[in-house]
C-alpha positions in Angstrom: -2.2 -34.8 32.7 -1.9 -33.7 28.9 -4.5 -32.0 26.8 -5.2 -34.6 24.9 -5.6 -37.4 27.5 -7.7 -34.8 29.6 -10.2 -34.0 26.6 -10.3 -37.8 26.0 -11.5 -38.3 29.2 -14.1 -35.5 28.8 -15.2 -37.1 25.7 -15.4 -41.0 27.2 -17.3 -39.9 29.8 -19.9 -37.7 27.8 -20.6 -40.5 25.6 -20.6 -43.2 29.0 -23.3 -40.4 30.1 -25.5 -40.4 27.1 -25.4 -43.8 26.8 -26.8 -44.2 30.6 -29.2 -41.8 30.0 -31.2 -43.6 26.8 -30.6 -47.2 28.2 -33.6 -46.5 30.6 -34.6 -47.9 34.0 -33.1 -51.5 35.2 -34.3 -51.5 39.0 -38.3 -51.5 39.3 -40.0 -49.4 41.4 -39.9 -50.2 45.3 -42.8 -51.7 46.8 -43.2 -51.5 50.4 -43.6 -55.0 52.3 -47.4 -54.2 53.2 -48.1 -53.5 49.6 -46.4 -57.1 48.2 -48.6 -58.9 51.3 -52.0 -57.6 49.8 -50.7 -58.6 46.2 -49.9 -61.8 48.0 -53.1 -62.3 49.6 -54.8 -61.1 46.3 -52.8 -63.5 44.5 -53.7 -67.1 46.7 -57.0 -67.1 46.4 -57.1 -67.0 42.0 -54.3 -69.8 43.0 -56.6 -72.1 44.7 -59.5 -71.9 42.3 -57.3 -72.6 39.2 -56.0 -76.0 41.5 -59.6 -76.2 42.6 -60.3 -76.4 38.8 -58.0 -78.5 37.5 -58.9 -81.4 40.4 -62.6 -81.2 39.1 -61.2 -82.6 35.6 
C-alpha cells in the first residue's frame, strides 16, 4: 500500500470516528421484559378511564 493511500485511510477513518462519536445514541436503553409488563400494567388502567370517559359524553 502507498503512503498516500495509507495516510488517506488514517484520515477517512479519524473523521468516520469523530463523526460517530458527536452523532450520539440511536439504540435506547434496554428494558428488561418484567420492567415493560409493569409499564404495561401501569399504562391499561389510565387507558380504560380515558374510554370510560369518553362513553360518558
Amino acid at each position: 500500500m502507498n503512503k498516500k493511500k495509507k495516510l488517506s485511510q488514517i484520515h477517512q477513518k479519524r473523521i468516520k470516528a469523530a463523526k460517530a462519536k458527536g452523532s450520539g445514541k440511536k439504540k435506547s436503553d434496554y428494558v428488561s421484559k418484567a420492567d415493560r409488563a409493569k409499564l404495561e400494567e401501569a399504562q391499561e388502567p389510565e387507558s380504560e378511564l380515558e374510554d370510560s370517559a369518553s362513553n360518558d359524553n
